[in-house]
MARVODREN-620110 format. One record per atom (N, C-alpha, C, O): residue in three letters; residue number from 1; x, y, z. Coordinates in steps of 0.2 Angstrom, whole numbers, plus 5000, padded with zeros to 4 digits. Each point is the difference from the previous one (the first is absolute). Example, Ala and Ser with C-alpha at 12.3 -4.5 7.8 and 13.67 -1.06 7.14 Angstrom:
// residues 2
 rest  nr   c1   c2   c3
  ALA   1 5066 4972 5039
  ALA   1 4996 5006 5000
  ALA   1 5004 5006 5000
  ALA   1 5005 4999 5003
  SER   2 4993 5006 4993
  SER   2 5004 5006 5001
  SER   2 4996 5005 5003
  SER   2 5003 5006 5001
***
This chain:
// residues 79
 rest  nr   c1   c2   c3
  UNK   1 5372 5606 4618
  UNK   1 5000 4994 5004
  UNK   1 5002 4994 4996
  UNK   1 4999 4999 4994
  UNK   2 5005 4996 5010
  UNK   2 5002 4993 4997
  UNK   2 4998 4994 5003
  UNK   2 5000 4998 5006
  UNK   3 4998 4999 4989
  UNK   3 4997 4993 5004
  UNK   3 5004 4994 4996
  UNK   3 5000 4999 4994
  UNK   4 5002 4997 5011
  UNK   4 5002 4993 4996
  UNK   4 4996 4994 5003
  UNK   4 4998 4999 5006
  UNK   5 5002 4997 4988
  UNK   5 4995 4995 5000
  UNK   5 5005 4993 5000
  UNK   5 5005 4999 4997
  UNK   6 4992 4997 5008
  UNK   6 5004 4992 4999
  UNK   6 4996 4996 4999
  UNK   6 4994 5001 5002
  UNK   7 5007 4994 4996
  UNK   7 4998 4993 4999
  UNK   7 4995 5000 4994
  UNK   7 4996 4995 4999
  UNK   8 5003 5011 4997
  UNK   8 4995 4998 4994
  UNK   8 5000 4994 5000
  UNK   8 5006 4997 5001
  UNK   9 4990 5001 4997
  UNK   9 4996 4993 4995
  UNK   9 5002 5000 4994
  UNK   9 5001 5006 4998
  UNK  10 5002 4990 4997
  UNK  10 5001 5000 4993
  UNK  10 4996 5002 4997
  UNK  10 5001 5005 4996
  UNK  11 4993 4991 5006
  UNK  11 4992 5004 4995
  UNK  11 5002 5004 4998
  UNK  11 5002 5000 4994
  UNK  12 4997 5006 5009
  UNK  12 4997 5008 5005
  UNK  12 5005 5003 4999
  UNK  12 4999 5006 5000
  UNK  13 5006 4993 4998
  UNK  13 5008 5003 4996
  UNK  13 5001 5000 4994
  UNK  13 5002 5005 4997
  UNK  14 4995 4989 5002
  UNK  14 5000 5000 4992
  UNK  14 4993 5003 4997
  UNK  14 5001 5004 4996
  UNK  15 4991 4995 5006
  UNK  15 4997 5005 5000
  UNK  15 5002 5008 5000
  UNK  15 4999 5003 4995
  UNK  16 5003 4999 5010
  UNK  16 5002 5006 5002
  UNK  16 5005 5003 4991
  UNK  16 4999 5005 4996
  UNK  17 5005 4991 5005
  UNK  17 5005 5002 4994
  UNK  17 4995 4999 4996
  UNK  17 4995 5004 5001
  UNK  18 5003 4992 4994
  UNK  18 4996 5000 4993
  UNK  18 4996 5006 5003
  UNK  18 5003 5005 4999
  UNK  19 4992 4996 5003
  UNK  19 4997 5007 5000
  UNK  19 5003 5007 5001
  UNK  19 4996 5004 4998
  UNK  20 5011 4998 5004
  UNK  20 5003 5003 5000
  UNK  20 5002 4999 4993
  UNK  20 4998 5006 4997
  UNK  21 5005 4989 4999
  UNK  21 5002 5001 4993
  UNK  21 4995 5002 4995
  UNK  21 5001 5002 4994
  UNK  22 4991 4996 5008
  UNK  22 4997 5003 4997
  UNK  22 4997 5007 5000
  UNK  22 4996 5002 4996
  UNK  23 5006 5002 5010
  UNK  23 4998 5006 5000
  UNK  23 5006 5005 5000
  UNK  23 5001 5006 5000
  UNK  24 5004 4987 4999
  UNK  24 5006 5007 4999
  UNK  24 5002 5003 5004
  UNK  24 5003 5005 4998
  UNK  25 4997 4992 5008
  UNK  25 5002 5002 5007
  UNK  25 5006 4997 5003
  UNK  25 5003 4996 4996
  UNK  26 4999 5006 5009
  UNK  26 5005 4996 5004
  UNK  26 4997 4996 5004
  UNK  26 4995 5002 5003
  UNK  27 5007 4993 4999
  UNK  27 4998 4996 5003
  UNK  27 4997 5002 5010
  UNK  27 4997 4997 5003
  UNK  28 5007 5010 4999
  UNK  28 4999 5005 5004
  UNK  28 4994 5003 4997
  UNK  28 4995 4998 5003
  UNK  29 5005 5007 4992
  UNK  29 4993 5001 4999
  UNK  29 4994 4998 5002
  UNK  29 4996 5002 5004
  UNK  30 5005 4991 4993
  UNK  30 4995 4993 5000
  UNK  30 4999 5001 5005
  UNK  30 4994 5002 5001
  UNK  31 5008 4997 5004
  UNK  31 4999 4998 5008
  UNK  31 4996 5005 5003
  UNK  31 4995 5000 5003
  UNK  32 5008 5006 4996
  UNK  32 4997 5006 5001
  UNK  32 4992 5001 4997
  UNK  32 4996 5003 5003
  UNK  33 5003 4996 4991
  UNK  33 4994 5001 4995
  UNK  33 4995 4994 5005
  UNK  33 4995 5003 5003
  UNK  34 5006 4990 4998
  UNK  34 4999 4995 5005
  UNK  34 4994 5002 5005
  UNK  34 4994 5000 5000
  UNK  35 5013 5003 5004
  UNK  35 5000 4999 5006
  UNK  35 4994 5006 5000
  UNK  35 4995 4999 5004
  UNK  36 5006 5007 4992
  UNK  36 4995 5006 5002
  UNK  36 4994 4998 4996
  UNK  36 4996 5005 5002
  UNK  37 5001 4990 4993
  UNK  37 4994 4998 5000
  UNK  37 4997 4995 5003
  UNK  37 4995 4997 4999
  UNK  38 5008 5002 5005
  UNK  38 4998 4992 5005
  UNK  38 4998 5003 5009
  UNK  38 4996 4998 5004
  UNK  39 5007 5010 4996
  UNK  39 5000 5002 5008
  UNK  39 4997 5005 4998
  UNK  39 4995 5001 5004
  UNK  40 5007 5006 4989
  UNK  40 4996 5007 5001
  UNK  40 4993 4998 4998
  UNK  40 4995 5000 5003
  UNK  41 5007 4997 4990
  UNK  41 4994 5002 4995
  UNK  41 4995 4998 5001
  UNK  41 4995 5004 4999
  UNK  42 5005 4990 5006
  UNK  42 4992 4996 5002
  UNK  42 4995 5006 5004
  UNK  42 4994 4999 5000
  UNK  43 5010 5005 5002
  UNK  43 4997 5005 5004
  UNK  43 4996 5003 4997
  UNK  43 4994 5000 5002
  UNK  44 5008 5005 4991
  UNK  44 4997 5002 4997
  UNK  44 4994 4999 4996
  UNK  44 5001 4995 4996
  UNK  45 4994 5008 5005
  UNK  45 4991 4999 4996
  UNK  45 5002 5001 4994
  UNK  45 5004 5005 5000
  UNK  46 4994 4992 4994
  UNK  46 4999 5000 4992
  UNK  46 5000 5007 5000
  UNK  46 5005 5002 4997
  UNK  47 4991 5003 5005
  UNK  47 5000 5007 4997
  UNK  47 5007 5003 5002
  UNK  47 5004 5003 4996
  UNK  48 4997 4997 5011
  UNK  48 5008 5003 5001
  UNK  48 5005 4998 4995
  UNK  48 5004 5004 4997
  UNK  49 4998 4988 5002
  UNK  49 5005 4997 4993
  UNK  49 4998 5003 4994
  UNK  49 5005 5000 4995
  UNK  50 4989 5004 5003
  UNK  50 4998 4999 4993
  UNK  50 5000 5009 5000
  UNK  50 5002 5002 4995
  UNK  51 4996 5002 5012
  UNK  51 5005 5007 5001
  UNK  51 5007 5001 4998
  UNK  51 5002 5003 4995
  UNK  52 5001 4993 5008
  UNK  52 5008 5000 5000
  UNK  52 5002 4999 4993
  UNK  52 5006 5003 4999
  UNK  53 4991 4992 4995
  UNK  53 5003 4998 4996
  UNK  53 4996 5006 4996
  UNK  53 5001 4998 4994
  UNK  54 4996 5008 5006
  UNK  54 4998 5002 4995
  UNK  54 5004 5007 5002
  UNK  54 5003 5004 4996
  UNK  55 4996 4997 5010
  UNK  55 5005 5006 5004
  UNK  55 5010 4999 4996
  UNK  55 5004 5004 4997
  UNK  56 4997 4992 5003
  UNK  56 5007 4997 4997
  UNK  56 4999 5000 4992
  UNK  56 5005 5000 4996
  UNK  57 4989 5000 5002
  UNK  57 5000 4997 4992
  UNK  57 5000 5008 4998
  UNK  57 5005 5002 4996
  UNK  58 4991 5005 5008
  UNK  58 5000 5004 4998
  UNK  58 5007 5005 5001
  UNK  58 5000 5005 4997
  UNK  59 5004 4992 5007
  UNK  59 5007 5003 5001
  UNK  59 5006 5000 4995
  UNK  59 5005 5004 4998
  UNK  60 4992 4987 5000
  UNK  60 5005 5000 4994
  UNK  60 4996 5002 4994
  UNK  60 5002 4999 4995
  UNK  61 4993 5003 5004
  UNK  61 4998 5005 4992
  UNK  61 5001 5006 5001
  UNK  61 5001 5004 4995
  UNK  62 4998 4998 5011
  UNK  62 5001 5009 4999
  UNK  62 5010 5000 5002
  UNK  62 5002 5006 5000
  UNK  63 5001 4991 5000
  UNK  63 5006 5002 5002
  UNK  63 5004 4998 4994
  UNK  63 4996 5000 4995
  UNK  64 5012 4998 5004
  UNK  64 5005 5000 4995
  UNK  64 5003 4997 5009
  UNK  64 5001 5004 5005
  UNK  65 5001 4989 4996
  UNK  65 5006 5000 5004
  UNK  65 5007 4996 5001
  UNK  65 5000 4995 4998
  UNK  66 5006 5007 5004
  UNK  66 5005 4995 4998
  UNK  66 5000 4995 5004
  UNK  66 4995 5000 5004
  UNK  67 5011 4995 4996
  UNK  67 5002 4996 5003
  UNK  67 4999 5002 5007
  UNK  67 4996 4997 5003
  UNK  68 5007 5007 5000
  UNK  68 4999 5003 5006
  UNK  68 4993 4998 5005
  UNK  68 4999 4998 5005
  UNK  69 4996 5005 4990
  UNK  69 4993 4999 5003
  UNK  69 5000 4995 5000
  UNK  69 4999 4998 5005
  UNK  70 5001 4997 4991
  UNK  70 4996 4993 5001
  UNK  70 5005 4996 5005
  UNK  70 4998 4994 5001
  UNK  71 5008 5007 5001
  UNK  71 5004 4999 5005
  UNK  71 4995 5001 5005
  UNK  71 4998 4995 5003
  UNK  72 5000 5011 4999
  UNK  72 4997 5003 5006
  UNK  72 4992 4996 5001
  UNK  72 4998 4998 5005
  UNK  73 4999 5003 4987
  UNK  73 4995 4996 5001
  UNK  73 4999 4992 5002
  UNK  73 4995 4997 5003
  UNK  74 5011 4998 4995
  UNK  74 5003 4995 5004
  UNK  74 4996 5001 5006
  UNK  74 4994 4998 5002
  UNK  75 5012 5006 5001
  UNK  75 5000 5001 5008
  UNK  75 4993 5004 5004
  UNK  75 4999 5000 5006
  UNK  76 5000 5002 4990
  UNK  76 4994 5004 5003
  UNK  76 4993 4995 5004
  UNK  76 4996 4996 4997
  UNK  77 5004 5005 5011
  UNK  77 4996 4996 5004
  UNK  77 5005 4994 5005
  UNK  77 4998 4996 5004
  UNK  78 5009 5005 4992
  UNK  78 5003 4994 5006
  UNK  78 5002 5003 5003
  UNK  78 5001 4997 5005
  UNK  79 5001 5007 4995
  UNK  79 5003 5006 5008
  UNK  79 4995 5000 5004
  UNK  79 5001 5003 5005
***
């Protein structure tokens, strides 16, 4: 899916980028990272977030994986 956005706010542009610059993102990412803690995350109870991050922590110590997977992990849940 694609979405374009108009009339940003300078703020909100300029926040958006410096956050992005500091996570090392694209400024797409950013929006996406955003957008799905502002609409999913709220949903989720403390223990569901705190499953998922340990579910994901034990993935990456029992595995070895390349670029590929963490490509996948990106995406994993926007589809």
């Amino acid at each position: 899916m694609n979405l374009t956005l108009k009339n940003i706010p300078d703020e909100v542009y300029a926040l958006l980028k410096a956050a992005a610059e500091a996570h090392r993102r694209s400024l797409n990412s950013e929006a996406i990272v955003c957008l799905e803690s502002a609409l999913l995350l709220g949903r989720l109870s403390v223990s569901e977030r705190l499953q998922r991050a340990r579910q994901f922590r034990a993935r990456l110590s029992q595995e070895r994986f390349r670029a590929s997977d963490i490509d996948s992990f990106k995406m994993e849940g926007r589809r």
